[in-house]
MINU-197799 format. One line per field, with one value per residue (C-alpha): residue number from 1; residue in one letter; x, y, z. Coordinates in steps of 0.25 Angstrom, whole numbers. Layout:
BEGIN
num <- c(NUM;...)
residuo <- c(a;...)
xx <- c(X;...)
yy <- c(Y;...)
zz <- c(Z;...)
//
This chain:
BEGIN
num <- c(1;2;3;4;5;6;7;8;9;10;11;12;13;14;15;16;17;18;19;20;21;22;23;24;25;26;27;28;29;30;31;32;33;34;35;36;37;38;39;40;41;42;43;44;45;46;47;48;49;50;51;52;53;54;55;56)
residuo <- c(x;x;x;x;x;x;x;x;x;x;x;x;x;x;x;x;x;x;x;x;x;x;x;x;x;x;x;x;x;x;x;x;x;x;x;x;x;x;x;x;x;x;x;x;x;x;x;x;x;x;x;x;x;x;x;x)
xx <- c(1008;1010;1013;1011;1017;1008;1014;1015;1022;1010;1011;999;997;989;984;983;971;965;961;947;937;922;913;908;894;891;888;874;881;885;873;864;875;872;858;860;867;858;846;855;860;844;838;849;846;830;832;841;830;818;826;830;814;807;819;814)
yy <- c(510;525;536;549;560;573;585;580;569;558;547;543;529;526;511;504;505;493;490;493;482;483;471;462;459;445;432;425;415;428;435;423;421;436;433;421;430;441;430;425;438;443;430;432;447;443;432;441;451;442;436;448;453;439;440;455)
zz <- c(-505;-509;-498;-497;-487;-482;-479;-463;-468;-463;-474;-482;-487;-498;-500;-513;-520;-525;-539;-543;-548;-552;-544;-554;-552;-546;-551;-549;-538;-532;-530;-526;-515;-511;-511;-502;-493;-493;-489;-478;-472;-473;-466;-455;-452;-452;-441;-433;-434;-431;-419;-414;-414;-407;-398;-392)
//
């Protein structure tokens, strides 16, 4: 951990800076999955809605 000292003597730690990567692009099992997902969260934010609205 490095440390540095102001001119008032307050100490500043610096954390360690992870090592950078690029995101590889998913595979086809991947992005049918976030499809699946996307469906489920979309059909479970519609029924919320629609329940919400016959309920008022």
């Amino acid at each position: 951990m490095y440390t540095t000292v102001n001119e008032d003597g307050i100490l500043n730690n610096y954390p360690k800076e992870p090592k950078v990567y690029f995101a590889q692009y998913p595979a086809i099992w991947e992005q049918r999955k976030y499809v699946v997902q996307g469906l489920f969260a979309a059909s479970l934010i519609t029924s919320v809605v629609l329940v919400a609205f016959f309920a008022s």
